[in-house]
C-alpha positions in Angstrom: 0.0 0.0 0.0 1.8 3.6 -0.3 2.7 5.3 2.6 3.2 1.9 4.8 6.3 1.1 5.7 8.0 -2.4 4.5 9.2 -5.0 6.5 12.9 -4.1 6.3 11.8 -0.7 7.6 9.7 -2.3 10.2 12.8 -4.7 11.5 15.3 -2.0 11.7 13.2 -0.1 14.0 12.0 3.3 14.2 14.5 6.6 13.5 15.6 9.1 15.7 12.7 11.4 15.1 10.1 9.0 15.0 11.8 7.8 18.5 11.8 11.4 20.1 8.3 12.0 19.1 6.7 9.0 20.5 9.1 8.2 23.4 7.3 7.3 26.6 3.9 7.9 25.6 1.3 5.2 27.0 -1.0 2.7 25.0 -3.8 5.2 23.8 -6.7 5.1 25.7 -9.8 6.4 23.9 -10.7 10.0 24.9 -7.9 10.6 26.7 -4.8 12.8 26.5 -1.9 11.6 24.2 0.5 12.6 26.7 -1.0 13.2 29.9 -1.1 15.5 31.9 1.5 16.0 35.1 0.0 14.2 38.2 0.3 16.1 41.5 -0.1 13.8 43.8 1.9 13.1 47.5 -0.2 10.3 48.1 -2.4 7.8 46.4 -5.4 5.5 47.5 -3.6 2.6 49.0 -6.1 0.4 50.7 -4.4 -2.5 52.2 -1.2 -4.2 51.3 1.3 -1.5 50.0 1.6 -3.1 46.3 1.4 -1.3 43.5 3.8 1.1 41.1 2.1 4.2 43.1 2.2 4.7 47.0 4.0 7.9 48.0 4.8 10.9 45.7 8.9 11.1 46.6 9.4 7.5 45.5 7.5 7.3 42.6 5.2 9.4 40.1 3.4 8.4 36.8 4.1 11.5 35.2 8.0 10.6 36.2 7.3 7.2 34.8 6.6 8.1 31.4 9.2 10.6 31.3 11.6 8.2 32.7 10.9 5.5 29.8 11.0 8.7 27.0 14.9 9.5 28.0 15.5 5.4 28.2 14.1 4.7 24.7 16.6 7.5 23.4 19.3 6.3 25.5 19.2 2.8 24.9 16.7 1.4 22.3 15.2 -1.2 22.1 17.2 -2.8 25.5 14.6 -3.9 27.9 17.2 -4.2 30.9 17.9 -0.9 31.2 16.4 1.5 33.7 16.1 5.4 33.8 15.7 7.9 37.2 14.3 11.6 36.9 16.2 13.9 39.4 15.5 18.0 40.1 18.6 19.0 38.6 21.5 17.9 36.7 23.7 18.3 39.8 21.0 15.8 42.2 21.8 13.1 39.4 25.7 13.3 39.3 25.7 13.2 43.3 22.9 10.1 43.0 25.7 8.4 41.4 28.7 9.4 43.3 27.3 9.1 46.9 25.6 5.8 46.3 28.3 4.2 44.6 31.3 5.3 46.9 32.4 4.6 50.9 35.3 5.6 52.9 38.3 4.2 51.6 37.3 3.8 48.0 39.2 5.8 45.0 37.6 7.5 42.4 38.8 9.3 39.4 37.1 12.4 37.9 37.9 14.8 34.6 40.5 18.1 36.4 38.7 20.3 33.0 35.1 19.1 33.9 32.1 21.0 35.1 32.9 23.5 37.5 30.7 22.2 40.6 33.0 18.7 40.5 36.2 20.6 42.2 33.1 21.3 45.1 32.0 17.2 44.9 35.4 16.7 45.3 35.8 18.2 48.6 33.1 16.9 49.8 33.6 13.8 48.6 37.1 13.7 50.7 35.4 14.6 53.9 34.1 11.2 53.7 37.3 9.5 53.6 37.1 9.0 49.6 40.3 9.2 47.6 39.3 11.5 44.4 42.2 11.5 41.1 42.0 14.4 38.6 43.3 13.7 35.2 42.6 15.4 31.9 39.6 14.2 29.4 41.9 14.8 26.3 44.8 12.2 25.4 42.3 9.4 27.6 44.8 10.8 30.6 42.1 9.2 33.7 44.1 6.1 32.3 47.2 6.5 34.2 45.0 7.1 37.8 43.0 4.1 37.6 44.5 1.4 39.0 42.8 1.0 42.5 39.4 3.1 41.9 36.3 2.0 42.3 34.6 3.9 40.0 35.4 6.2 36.8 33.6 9.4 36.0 34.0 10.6 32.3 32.9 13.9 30.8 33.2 13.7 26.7 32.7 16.1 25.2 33.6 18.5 28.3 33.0 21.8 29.2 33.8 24.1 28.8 36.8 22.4 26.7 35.5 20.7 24.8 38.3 17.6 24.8 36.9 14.2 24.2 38.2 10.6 25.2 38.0 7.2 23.5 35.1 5.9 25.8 34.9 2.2 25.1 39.2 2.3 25.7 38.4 4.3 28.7 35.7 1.4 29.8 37.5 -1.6 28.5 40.3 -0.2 30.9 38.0 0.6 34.1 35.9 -2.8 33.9 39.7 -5.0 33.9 40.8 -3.2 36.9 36.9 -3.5 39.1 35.7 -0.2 38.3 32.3 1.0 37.4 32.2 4.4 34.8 29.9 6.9 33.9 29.5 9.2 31.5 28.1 13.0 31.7 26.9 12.8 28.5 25.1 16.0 28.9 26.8 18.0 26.1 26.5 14.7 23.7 22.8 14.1 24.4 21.3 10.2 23.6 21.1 11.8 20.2 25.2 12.8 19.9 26.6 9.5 21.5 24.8 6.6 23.7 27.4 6.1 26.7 25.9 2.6 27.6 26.1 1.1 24.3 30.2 2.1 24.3 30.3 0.1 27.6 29.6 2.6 30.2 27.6 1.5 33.6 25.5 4.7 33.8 24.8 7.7 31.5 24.0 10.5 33.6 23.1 13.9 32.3 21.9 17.6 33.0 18.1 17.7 31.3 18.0 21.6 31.8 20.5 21.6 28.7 19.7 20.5 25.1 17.7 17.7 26.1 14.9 19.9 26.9 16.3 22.8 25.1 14.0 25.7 26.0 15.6 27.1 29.5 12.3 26.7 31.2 13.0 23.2 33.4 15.7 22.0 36.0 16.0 18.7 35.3 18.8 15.1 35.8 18.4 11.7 34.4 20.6 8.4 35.5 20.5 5.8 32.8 22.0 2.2 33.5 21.1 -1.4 33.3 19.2 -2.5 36.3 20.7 -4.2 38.8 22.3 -3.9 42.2 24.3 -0.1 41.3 20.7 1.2 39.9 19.0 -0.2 42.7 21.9 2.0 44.8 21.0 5.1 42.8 17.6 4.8 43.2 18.0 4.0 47.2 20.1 7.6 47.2 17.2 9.2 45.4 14.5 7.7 48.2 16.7 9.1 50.9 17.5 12.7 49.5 14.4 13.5 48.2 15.9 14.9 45.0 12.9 14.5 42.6 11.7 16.1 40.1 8.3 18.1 40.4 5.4 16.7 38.6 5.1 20.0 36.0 9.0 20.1 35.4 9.0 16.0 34.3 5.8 16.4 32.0 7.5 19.8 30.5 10.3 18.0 29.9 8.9 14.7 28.3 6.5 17.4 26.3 10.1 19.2 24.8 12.0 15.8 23.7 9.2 15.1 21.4 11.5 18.3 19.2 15.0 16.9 20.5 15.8 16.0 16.7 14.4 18.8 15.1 16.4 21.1 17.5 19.8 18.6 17.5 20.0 18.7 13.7 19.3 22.5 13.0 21.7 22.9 16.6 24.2 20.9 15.4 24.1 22.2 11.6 24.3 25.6 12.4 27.0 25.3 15.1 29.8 23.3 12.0 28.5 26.5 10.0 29.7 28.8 12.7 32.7 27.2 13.8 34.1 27.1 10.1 33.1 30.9 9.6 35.3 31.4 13.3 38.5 29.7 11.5 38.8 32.9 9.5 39.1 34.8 12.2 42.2 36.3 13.2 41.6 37.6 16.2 40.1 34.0 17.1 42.4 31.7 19.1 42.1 28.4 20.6 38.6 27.5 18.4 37.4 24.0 19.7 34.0 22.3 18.0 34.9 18.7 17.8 33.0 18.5 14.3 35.9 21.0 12.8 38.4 18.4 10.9 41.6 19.4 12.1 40.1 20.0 15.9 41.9 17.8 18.0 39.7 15.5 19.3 37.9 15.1 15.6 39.0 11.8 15.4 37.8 9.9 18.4 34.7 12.2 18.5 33.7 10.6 15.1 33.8 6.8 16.3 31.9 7.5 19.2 29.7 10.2 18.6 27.0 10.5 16.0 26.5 14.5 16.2 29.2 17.1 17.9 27.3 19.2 20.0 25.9 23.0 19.8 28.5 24.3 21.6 31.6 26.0 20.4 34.4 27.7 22.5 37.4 30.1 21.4 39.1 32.6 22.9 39.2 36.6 21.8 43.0 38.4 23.4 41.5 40.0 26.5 38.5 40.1 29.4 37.7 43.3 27.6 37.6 42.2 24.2 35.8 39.3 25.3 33.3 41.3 27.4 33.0 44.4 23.8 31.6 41.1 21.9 28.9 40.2 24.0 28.0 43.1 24.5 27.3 43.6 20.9 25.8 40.5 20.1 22.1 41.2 19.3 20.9 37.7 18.6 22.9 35.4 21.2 22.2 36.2 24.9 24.6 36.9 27.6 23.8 34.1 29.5 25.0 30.7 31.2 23.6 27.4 30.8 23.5 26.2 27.0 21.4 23.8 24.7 18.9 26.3 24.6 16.6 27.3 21.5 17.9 30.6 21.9 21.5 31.0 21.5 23.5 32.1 24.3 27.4 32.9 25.5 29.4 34.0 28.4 33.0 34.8 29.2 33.5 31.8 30.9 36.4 33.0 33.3 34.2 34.6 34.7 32.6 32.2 37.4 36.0 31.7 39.1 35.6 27.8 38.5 37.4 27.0 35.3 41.1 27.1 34.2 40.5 29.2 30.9 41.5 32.4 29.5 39.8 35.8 30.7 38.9 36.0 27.0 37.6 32.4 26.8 33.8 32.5 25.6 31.3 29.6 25.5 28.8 29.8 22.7 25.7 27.6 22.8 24.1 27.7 19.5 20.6 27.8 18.9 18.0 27.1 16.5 17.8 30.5 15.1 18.2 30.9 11.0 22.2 30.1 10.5 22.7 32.8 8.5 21.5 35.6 11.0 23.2 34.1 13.7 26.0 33.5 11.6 25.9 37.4 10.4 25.3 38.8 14.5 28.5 37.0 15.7 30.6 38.0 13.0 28.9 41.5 13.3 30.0 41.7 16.7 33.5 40.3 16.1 34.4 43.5 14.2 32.5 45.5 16.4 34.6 44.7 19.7 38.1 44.3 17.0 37.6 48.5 17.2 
């Protein structure tokens, strides 16, 4: 018949868009809501024996539920052992992982040129009598400060660097030696790269960013195969109460159904920019892991299926870097990134990461390429003067 599919389409499943649009929603049920709406609930009926998926609002929430199988289906498709969590922030999840996988006396290794809250988990993680290693993401460098750890903690693509590692090397390595890994695959999204299907133990990730993509939600997922460490993470999440309201989950699941139409016109549109940057000569230190000659182009393109919407460089001064964004008229001076809107920031100047004063983070958004395009190269020769 036109218009239906054949059976080779059928067997190779559905694609990426397809996926996104109809991740997590429930059997339909005549007259009702294709997606429904957010339940806000503390409690439920629960006559009797305490069976059931529902009981009490901070351990579990049907709104989470479908949201939580959405971010699964994009994460790992079509693997029916592998379980996702919904936190309240990006932040919640990482510590979910950390705190429930580590005790006094245990070593683990995180990224030195990773987010800026980790040098604050470390800390805190050493008041508790756990050995942390630093090593740098690019040149696989956690390699040389594994032996002993008990769990790895990758950040590929990171940021504000934008280095990558060879994961599955990385995991090949950590799983000889004992130790668990996961991956902040936060800048890569389940549409960039899949951490679990390199090997990884948990893909854990910042919703607030691209996943959602409109700057509207605070949001965290954990992503790993069920089992005993899942079970660990979800004990932590039961005990610290880190959950996700009702109206932020159901926003959330409501924005992934654009992921791919805002990944590809992101992703597009950020090559575009970073090629029109190269030209530049008062550009230095351009990273965007889709450029050819960037240095981690090469792993990124084994592992990684997109390269991100976010683009760093660095203009000669705080000054200079501070005259562009001011002039920019279409990209926001703002933190954060992923968003629809496109957005930058000096870096330096949170105090948290080792970059230049003139270091700038541009997240690129799904404006038409060619005005953004025109409004950063606009203000380029506005702050040269």
């Amino acid at each position: 018949m036109s218009g239906s599919a054949t059976d080779g389409e059928l067997s190779r499943g559905p694609g990426e868009g397809t996926r996104a649009v109809r991740a997590g929603l429930p059997e339909p049920v005549k007259y009702e809501p294709t997606l429904p709406g957010p339940v806000f609930a503390a409690h439920f009926h629960l006559p009797g024996e305490p069976t059931g998926p529902y009981t009490y609002g901070r351990d579990e929430n049907p709104t989470w539920t479908h949201l939580e199988h959405a971010i699964g289906e994009l994460e790992a498709p079509g693997q029916d052992d592998v379980e996702t969590l919904a936190f309240a922030s990006g932040m919640a999840a990482i510590s979910s992982v950390l705190f429930s996988q580590l005790k006094a006396g245990d070593t683990v290794v995180l990224p030195d040129d990773g987010y800026q809250v980790l040098p604050l988990v470390r800390a805190q993680l050493e008041t508790y009598g756990i050995e942390v290693r630093t090593a740098p993401t690019g040149d696989d460098a956690q390699l040389n400060v594994l032996d002993g750890a008990k769990l790895l903690w990758i950040e590929s693509p990171s940021n504000p660097g934008l280095d990558v590692c060879d994961i599955r090397r990385l995991v090949k390595a950590a799983h000889a030696r004992g130790a668990l890994v996961a991956v902040d695959n936060t800048l890569g999204t389940p549409l960039g790269q899949r951490p679990l299907e390199l090997g990884a133990d948990f893909s854990v990730a910042s919703g607030t960013k691209q996943l959602t993509g409109h700057g509207d939600v605070l949001l965290g997922y954990v992503t790993g195969r069920a089992g005993t460490p899942m079970a660990a993470v979800r004990r932590w999440r039961k005990i610290v109460g880190a959950i996700p309201g009702p109206m932020e989950a159901w926003l959330a699941h409501r924005s992934i159904a654009t992921l791919q139409l805002r990944v590809e016109r992101q992703n597009t549109t950020a090559m575009a920019v970073a090629e029109a940057l190269r030209g530049r000569p008062e550009v230095s230190g351009l990273r965007y892991p889709g450029l050819p000659d960037d240095p981690s182009h090469k792993v990124a393109s084994q592992q990684m299926r997109r390269y991100g919407c976010v683009i760093s460089f660095t203009l000669s001064t705080r000054a200079h870097a501070e005259r562009f964004l001011e002039a920019l008229r279409l990209v926001d001076d703002a933190t954060s990134f992923g968003g629809v809107r496109s957005t930058a920031e000096r870096r330096g100047r949170w105090g948290g990461d080792a970059v230049p004063e003139g270091f700038i983070r541009l997240s690129v958004g799904a404006e038409d390429p060619e005005d953004l395009m025109a409004d950063v190269l606009r203000a380029l020769d506005e702050s040269a003067r």
